[in-house]
C-alpha positions in Angstrom: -51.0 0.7 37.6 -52.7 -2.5 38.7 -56.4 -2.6 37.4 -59.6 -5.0 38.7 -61.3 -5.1 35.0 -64.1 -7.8 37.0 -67.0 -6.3 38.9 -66.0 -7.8 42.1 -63.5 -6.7 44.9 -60.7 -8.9 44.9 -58.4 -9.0 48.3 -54.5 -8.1 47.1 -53.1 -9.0 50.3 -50.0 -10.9 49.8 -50.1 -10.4 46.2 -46.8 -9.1 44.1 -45.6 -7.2 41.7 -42.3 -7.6 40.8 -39.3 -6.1 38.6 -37.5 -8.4 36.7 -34.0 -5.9 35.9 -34.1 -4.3 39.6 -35.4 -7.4 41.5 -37.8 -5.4 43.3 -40.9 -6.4 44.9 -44.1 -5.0 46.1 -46.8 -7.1 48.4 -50.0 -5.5 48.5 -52.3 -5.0 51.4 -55.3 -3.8 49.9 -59.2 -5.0 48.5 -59.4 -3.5 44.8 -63.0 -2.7 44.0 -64.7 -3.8 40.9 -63.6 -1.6 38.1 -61.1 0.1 40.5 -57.2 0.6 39.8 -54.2 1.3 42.3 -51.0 3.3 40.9 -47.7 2.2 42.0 -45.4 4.7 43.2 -41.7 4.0 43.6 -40.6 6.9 45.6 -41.7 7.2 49.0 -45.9 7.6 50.8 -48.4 6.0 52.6 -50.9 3.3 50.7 -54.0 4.7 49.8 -56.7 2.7 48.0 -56.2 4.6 45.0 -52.5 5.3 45.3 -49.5 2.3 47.0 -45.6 3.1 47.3 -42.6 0.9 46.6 -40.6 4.1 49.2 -37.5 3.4 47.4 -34.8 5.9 46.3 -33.8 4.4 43.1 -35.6 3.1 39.9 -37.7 0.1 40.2 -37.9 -1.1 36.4 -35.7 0.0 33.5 -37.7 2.3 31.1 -36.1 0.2 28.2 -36.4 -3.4 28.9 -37.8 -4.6 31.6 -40.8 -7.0 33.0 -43.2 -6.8 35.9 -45.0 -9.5 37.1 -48.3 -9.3 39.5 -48.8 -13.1 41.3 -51.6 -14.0 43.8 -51.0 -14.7 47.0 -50.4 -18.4 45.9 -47.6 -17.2 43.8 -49.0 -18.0 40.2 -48.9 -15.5 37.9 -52.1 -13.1 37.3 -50.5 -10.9 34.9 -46.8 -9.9 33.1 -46.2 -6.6 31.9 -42.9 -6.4 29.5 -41.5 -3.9 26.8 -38.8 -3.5 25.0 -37.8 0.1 23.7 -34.3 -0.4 22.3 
C-alpha cells in the first residue's frame, strides 16, 4: 500500500516502487489525494485510484526478506519498506 499522509494530491506518474529479491518494478500513473492510499496488487487488473496491478504471475517480494523502494519521478528515494522474518 502506498499512502499520501500530506493533505495535498501529489501526481505518481513516473514514480516506482520496486522489489529488491524479484527485481520487479511498478511506475505509477496516478494523482494520490490528500490522505488517500492505493493498494498494490501483483496478480493481474486494471488501475483504479484506489486499487493498481503489478499483472504478474509470480511473487513480487519474498515474504521473508525483502525491500521495496517507492522513488519520485526524479529517481530519489521517497520511501523504503524492508523486513526481515527469518
Amino acid at each position: 500500500m502506498v499512502k499520501n499522509t500530506g493533505r495535498y494530491a501529489v501526481a505518481l506518474t513516473g514514480w516506482t516502487l520496486t522489489s529488491r529479491r524479484a527485481y520487479v518494478a511498478y511506475r505509477f500513473h496516478l494523482r494520490l489525494g490528500g490522505h488517500r492510499q492505493v493498494r498494490v496488487h501483483v496478480g493481474r487488473g486494471l488501475d483504479t485510484m484506489r486499487d493498481v496491478y503489478l499483472n504478474r504471475r509470480t511473487y513480487a517480494w519474498d515474504n521473508h526478506c525483502d525491500t521495496a523502494t517507492l522513488r519520485n519521478d526524479h529517481r530519489l528515494v521517497v520511501d523504503i519498506k524492508h523486513w526481515n522474518h527469518r
